[in-house]
LUMDREN-314631 format. One record per atom (N, C-alpha, C, O): x, y, z; atom name; residue in one letter. Coordinates in nm, 3 decimals. Each point is the difference from the previous one (the first is absolute). Layout:
N
[rec [X; Y; Z]; CA; A]
...
//
This chain:
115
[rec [10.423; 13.780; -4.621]; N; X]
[rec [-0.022; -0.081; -0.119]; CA; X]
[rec [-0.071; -0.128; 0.039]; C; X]
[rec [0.028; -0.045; 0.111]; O; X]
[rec [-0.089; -0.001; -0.163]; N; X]
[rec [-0.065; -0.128; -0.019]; CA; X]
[rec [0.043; -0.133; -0.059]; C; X]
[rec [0.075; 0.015; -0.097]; O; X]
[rec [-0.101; -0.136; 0.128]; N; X]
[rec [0.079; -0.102; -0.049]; CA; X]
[rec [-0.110; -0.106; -0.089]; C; X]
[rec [-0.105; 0.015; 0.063]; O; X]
[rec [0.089; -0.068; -0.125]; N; X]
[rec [-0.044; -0.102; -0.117]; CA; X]
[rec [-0.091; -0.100; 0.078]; C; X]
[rec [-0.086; -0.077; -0.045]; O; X]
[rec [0.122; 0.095; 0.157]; N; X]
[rec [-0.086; -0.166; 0.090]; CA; X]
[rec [-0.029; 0.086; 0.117]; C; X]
[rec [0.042; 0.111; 0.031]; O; X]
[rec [-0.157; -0.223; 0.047]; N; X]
[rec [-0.079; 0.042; 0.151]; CA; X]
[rec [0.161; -0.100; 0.074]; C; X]
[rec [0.075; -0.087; -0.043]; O; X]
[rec [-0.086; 0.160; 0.159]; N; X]
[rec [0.021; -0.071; 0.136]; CA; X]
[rec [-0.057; -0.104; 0.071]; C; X]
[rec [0.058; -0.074; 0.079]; O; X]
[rec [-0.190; 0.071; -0.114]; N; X]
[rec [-0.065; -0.132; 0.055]; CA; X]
[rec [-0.031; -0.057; -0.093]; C; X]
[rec [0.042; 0.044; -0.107]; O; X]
[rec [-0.118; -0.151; 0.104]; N; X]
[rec [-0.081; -0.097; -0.048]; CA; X]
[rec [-0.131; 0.061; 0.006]; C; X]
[rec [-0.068; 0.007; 0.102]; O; X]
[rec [0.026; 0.052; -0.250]; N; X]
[rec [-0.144; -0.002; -0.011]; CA; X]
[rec [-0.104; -0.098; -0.033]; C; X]
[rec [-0.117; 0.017; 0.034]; O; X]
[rec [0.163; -0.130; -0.106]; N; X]
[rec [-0.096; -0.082; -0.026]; CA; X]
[rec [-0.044; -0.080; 0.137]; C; X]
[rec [0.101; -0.035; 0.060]; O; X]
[rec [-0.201; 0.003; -0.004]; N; X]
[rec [-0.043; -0.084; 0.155]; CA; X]
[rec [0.079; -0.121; -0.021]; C; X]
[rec [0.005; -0.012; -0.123]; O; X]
[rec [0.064; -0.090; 0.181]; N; X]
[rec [0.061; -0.099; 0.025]; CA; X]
[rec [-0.125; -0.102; 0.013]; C; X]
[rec [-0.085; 0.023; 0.086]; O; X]
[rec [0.073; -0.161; -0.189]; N; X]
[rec [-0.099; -0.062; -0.028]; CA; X]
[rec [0.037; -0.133; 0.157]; C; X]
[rec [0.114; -0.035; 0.031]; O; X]
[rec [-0.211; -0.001; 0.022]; N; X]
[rec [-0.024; -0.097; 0.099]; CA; X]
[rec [-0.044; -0.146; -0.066]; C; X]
[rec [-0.106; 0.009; -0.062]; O; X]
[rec [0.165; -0.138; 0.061]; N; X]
[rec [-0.019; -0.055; -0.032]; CA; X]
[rec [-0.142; -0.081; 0.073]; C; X]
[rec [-0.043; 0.010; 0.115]; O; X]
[rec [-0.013; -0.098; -0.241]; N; X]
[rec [-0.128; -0.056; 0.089]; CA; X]
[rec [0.030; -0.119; 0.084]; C; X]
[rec [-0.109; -0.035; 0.047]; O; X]
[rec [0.164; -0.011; -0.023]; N; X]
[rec [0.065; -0.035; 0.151]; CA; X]
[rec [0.026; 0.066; 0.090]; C; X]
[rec [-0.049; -0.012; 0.112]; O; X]
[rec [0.118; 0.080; -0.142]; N; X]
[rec [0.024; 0.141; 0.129]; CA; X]
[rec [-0.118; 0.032; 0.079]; C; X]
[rec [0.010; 0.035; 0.118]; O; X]
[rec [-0.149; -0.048; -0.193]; N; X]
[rec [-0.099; 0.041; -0.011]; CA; X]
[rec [-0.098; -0.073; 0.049]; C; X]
[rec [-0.119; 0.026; -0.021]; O; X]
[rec [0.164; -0.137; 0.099]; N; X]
[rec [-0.077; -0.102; 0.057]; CA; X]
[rec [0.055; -0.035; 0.106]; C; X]
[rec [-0.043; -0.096; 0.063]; O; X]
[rec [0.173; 0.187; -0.013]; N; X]
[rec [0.073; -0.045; 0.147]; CA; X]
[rec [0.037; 0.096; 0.054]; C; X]
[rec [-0.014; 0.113; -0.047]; O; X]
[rec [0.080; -0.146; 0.180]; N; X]
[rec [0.139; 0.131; 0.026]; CA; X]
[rec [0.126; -0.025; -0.083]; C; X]
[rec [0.049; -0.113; 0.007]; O; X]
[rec [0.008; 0.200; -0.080]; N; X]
[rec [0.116; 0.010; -0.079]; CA; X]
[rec [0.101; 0.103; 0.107]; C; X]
[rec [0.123; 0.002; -0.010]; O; X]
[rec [-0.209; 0.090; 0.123]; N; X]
[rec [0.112; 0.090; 0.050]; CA; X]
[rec [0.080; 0.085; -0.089]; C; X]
[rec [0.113; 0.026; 0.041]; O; X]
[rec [-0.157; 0.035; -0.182]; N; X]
[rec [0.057; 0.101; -0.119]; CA; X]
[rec [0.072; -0.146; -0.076]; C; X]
[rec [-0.025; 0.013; -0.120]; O; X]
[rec [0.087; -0.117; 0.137]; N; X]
[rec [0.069; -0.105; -0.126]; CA; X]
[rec [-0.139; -0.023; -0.051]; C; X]
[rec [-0.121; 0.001; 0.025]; O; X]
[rec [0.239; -0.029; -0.137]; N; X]
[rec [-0.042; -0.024; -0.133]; CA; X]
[rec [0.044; -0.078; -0.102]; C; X]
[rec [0.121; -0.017; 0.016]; O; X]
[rec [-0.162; -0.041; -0.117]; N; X]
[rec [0.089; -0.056; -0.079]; CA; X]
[rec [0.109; 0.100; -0.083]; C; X]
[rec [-0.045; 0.106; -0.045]; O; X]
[rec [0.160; -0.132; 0.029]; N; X]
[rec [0.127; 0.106; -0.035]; CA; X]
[rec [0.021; -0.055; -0.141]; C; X]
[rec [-0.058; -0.107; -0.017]; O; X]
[rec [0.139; 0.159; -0.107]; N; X]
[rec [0.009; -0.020; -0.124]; CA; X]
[rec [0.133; 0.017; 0.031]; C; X]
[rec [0.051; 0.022; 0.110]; O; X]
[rec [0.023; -0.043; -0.270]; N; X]
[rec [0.175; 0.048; 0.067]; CA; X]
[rec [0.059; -0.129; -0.137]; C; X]
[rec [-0.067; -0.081; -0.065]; O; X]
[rec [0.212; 0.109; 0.066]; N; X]
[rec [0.073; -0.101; -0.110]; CA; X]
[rec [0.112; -0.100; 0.087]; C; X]
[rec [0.074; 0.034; 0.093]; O; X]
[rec [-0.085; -0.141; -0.143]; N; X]
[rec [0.089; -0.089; 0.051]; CA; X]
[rec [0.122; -0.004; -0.083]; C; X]
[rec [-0.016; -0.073; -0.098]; O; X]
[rec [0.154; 0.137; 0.106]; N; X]
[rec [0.094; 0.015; -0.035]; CA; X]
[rec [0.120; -0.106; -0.049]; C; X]
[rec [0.100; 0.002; 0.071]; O; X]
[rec [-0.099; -0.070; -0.156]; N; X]
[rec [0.099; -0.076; -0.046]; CA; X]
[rec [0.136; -0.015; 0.030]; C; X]
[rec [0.032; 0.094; 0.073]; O; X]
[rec [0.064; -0.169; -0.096]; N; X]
[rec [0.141; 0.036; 0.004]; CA; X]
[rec [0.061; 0.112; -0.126]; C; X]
[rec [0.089; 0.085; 0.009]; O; X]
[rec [-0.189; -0.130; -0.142]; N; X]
[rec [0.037; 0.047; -0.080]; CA; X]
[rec [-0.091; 0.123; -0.029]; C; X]
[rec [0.005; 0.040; -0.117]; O; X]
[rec [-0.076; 0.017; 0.189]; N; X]
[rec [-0.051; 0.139; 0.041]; CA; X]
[rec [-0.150; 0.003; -0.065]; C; X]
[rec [-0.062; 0.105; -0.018]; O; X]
[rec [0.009; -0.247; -0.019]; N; X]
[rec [-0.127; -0.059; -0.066]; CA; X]
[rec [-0.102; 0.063; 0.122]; C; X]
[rec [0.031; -0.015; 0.118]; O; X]
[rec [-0.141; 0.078; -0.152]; N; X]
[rec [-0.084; 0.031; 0.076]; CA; X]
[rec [-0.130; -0.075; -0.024]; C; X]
[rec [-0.016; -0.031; -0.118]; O; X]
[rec [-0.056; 0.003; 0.179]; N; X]
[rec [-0.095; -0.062; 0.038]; CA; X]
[rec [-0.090; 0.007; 0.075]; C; X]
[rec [0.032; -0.047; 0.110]; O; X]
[rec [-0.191; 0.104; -0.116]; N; X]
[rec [-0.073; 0.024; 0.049]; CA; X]
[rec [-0.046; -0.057; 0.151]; C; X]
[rec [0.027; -0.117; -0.027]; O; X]
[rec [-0.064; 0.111; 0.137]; N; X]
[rec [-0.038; -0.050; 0.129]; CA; X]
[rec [-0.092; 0.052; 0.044]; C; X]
[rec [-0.055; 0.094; -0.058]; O; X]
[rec [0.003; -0.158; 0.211]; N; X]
[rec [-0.061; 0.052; 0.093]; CA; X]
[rec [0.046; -0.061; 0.115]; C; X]
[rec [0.030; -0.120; -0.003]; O; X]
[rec [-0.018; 0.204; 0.137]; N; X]
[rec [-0.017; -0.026; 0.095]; CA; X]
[rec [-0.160; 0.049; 0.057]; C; X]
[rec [-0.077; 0.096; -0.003]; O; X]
[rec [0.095; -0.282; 0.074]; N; X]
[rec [-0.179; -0.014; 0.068]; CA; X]
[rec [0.028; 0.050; 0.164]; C; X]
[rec [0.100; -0.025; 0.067]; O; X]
[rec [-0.208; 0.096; -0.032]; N; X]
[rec [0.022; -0.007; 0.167]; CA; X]
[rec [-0.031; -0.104; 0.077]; C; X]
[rec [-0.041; -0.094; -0.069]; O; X]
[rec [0.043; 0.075; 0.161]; N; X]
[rec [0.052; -0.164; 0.092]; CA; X]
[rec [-0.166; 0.036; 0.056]; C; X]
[rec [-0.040; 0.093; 0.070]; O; X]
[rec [-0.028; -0.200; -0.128]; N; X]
[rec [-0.173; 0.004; 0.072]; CA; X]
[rec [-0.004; -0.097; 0.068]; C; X]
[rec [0.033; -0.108; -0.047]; O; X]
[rec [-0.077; 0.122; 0.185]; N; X]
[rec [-0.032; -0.109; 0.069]; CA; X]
[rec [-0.190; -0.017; 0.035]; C; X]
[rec [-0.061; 0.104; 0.024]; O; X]
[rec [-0.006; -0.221; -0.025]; N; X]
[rec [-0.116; -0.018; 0.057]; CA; X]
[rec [-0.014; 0.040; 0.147]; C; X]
[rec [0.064; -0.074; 0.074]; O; X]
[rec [-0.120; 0.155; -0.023]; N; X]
[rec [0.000; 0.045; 0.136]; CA; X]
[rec [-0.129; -0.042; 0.096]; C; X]
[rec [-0.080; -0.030; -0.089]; O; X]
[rec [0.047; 0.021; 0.147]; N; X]
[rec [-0.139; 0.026; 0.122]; CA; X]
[rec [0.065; 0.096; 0.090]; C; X]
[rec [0.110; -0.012; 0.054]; O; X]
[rec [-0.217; 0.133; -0.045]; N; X]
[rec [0.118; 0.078; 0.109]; CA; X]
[rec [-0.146; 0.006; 0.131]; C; X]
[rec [-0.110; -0.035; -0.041]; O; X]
[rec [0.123; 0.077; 0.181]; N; X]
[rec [-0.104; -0.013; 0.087]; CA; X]
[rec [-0.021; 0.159; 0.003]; C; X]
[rec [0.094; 0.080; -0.007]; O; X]
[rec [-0.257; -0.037; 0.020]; N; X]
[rec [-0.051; 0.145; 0.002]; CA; X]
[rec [-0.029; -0.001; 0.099]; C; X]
[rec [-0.109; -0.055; 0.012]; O; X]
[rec [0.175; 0.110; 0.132]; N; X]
[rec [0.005; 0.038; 0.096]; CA; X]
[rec [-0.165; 0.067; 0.023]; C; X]
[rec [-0.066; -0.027; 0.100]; O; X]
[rec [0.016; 0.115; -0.210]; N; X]
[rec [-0.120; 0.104; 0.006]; CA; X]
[rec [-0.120; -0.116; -0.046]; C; X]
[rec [-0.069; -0.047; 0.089]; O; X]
[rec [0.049; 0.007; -0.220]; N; X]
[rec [-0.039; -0.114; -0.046]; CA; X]
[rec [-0.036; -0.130; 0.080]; C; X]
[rec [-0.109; -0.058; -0.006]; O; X]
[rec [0.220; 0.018; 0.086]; N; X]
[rec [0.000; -0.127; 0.058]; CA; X]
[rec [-0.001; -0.077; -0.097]; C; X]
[rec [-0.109; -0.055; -0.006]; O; X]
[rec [0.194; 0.017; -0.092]; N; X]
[rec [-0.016; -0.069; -0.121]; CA; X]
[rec [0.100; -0.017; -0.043]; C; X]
[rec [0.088; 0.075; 0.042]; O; X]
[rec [-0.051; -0.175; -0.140]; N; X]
[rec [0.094; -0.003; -0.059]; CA; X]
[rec [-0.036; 0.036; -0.150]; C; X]
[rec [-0.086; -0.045; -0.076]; O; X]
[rec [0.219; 0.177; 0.055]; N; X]
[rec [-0.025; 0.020; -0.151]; CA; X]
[rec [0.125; -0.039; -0.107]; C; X]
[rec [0.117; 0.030; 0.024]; O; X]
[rec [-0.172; -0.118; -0.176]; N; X]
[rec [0.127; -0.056; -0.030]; CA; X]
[rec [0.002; 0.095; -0.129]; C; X]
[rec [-0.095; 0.053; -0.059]; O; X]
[rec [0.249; -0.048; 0.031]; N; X]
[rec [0.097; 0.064; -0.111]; CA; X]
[rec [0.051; -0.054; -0.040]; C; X]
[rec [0.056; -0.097; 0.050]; O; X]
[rec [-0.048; 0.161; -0.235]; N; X]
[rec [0.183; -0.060; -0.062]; CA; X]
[rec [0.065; 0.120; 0.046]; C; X]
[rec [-0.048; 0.110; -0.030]; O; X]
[rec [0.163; -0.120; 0.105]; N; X]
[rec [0.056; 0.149; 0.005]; CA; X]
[rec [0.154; -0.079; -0.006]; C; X]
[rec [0.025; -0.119; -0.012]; O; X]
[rec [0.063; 0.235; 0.024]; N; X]
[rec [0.142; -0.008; -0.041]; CA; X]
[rec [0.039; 0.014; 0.113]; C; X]
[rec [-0.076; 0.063; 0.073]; O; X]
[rec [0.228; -0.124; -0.004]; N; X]
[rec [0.062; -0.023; 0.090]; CA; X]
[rec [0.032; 0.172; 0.059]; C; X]
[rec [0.004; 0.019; 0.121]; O; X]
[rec [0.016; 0.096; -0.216]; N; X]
[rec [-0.016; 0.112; 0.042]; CA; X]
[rec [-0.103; 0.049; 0.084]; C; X]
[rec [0.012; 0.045; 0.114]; O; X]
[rec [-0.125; -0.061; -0.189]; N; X]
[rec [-0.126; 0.014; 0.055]; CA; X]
[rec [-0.016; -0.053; 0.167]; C; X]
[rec [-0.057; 0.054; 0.095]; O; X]
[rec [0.124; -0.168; -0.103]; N; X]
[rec [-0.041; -0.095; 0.133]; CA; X]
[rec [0.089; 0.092; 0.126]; C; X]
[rec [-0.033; 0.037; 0.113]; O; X]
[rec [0.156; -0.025; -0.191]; N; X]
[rec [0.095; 0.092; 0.101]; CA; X]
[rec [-0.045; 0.128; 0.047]; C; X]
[rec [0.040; 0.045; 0.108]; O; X]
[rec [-0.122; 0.019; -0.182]; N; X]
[rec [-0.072; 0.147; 0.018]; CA; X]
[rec [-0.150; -0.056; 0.087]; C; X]
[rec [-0.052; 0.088; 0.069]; O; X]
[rec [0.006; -0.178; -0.069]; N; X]
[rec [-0.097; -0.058; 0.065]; CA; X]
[rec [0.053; -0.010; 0.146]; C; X]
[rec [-0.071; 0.029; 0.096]; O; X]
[rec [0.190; -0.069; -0.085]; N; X]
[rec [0.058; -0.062; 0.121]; CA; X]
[rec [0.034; 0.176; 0.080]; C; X]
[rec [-0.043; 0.024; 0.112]; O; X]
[rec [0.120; 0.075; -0.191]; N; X]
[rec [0.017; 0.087; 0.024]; CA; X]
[rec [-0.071; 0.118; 0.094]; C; X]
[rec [0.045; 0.070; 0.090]; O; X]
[rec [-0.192; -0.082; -0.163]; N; X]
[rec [-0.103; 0.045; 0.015]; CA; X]
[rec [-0.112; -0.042; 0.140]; C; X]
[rec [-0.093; 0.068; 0.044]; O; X]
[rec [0.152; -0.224; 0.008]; N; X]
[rec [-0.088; -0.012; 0.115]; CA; X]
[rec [-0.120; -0.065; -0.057]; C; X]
[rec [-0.101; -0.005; 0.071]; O; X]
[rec [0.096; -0.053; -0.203]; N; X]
[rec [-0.137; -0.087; -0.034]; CA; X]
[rec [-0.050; 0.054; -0.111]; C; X]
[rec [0.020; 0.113; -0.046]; O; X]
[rec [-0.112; -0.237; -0.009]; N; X]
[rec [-0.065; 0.048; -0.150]; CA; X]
[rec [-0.050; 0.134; -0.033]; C; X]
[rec [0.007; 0.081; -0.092]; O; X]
[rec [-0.091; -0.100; 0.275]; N; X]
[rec [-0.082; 0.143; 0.021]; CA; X]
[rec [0.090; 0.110; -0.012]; C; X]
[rec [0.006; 0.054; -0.111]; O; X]
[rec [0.067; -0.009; 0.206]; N; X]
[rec [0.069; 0.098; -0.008]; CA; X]
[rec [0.065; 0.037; -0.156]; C; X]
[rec [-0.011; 0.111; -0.052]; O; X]
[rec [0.072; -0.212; -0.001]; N; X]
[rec [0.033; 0.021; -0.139]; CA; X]
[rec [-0.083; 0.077; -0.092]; C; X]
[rec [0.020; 0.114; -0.042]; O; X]
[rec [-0.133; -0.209; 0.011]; N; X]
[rec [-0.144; 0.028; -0.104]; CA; X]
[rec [-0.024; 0.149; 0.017]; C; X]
[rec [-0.023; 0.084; -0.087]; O; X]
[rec [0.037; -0.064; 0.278]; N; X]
[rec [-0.106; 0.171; 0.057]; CA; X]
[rec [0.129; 0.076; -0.047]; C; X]
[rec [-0.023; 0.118; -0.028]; O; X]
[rec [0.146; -0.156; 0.014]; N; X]
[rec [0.119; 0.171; 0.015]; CA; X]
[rec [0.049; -0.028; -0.176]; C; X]
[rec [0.102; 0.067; -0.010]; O; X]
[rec [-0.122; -0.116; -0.091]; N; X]
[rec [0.071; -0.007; -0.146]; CA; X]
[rec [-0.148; 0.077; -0.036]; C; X]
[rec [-0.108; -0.058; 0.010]; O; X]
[rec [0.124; 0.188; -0.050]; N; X]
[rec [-0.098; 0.050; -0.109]; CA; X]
[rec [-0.044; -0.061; -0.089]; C; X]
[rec [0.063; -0.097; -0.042]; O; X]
[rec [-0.178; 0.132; -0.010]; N; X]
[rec [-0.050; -0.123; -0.079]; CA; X]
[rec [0.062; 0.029; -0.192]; C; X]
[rec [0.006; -0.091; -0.082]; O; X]
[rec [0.023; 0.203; 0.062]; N; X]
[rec [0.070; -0.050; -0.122]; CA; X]
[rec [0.124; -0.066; 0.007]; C; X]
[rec [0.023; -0.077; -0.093]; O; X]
[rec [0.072; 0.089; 0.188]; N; X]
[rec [0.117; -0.052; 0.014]; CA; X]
[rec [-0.058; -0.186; 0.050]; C; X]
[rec [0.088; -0.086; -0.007]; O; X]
[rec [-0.188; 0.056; 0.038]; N; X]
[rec [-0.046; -0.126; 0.017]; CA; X]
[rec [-0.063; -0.106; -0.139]; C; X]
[rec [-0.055; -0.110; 0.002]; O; X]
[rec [0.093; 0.203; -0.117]; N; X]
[rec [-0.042; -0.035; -0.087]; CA; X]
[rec [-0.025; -0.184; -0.036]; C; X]
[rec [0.059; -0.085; -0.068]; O; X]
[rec [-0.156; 0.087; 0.139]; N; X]
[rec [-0.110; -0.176; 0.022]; CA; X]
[rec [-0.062; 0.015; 0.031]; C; X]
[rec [-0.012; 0.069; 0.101]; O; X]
[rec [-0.132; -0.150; -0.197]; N; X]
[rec [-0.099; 0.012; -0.002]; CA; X]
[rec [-0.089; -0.051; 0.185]; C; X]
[rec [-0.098; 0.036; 0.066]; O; X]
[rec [0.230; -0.157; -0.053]; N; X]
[rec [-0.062; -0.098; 0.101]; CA; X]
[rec [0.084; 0.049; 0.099]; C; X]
[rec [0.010; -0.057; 0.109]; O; X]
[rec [0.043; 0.142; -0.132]; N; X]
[rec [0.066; 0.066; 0.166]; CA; X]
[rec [-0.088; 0.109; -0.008]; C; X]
[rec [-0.018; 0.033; 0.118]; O; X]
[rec [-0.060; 0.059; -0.206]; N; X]
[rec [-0.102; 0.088; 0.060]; CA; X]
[rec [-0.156; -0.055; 0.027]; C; X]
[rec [-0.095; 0.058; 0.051]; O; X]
[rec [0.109; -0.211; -0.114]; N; X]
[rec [-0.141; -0.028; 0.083]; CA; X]
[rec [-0.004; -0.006; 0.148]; C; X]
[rec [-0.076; 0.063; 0.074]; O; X]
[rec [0.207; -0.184; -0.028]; N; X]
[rec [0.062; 0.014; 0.133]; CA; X]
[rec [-0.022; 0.077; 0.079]; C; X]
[rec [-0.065; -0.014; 0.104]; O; X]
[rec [0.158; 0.178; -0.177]; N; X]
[rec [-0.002; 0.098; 0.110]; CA; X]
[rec [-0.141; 0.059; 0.041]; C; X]
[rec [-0.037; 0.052; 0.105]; O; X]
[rec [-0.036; -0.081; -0.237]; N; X]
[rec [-0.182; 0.063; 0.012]; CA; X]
[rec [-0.085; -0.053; 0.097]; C; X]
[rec [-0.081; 0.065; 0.067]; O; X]
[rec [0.115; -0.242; -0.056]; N; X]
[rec [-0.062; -0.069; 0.128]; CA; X]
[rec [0.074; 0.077; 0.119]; C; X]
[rec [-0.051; 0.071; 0.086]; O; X]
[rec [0.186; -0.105; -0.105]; N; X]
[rec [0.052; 0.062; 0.157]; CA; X]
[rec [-0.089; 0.131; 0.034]; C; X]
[rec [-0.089; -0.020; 0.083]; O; X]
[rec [0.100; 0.144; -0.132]; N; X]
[rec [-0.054; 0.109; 0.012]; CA; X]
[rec [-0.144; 0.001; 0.012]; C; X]
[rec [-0.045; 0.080; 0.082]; O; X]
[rec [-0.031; -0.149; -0.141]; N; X]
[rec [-0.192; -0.050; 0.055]; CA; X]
[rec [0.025; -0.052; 0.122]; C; X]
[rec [-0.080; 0.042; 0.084]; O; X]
[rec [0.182; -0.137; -0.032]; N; X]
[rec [-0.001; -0.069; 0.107]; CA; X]
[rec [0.031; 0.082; 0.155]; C; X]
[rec [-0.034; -0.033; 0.114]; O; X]
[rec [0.116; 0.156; -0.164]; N; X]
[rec [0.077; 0.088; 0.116]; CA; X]
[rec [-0.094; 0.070; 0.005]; C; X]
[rec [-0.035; 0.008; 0.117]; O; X]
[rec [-0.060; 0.078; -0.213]; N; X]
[rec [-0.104; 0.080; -0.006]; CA; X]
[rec [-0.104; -0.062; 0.093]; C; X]
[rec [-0.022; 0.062; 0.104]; O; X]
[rec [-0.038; -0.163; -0.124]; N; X]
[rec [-0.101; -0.054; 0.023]; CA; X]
[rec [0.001; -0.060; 0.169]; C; X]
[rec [-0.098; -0.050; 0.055]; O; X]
[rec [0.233; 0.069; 0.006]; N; X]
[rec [0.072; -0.022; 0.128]; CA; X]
[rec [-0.041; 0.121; 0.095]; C; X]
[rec [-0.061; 0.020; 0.105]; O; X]
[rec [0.140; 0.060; -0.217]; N; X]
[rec [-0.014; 0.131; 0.092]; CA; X]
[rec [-0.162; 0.088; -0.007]; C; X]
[rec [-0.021; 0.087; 0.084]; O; X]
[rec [-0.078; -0.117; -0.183]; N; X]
[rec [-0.148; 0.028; 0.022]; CA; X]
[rec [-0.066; -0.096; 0.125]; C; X]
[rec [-0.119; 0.010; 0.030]; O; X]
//
């Protein structure tokens, strides 16, 4: 038998245009109700924690700067450097505009090494 609803989420999950100008690392801005004593609901958001960054491009020799989120920075740190980050997150899961220009220089720059 069949049931009334999907299992996933078909509609695409919208990226905000901030998101869209940094590393976010998948955060996002979150929606949600702020709960009363008296069970009053009330609309919210939680913002993700953006910090101004300069990070150093090991490949580049440069410094490249971000708004990215304290997540982001931790997966940066994780990863062994901007570079390494930018080259191993697929690029839809990197969803930023200015983290795939990034990774596009890095990748002209490693190319153009190894010719």
């Amino acid at each position: 038998f069949s049931f009334g609803f999907t299992m996933f989420r078909t509609i695409p999950a919208r990226t905000s245009g901030r998101a869209l100008r940094g590393l976010f690392g998948g955060k996002d801005v979150r929606f949600g109700n702020k709960v009363s004593h008296s069970e009053r609901k009330t609309r919210r958001m939680w913002k993700p924690n953006v910090q101004r960054k300069k990070l150093w491009s090991e490949t580049l020799q440069d410094y490249l700067r971000f708004n990215m989120t304290v997540h982001a920075m931790r997966c940066v740190d994780k990863a062994g450097g901007v570079d390494n980050y930018l080259l191993a997150i697929p690029d839809k899961d990197l969803k930023s505009d200015q983290g795939l220009a990034a990774k596009c220089k890095i990748i002209e720059k490693l190319q153009a090494k190894n010719i």
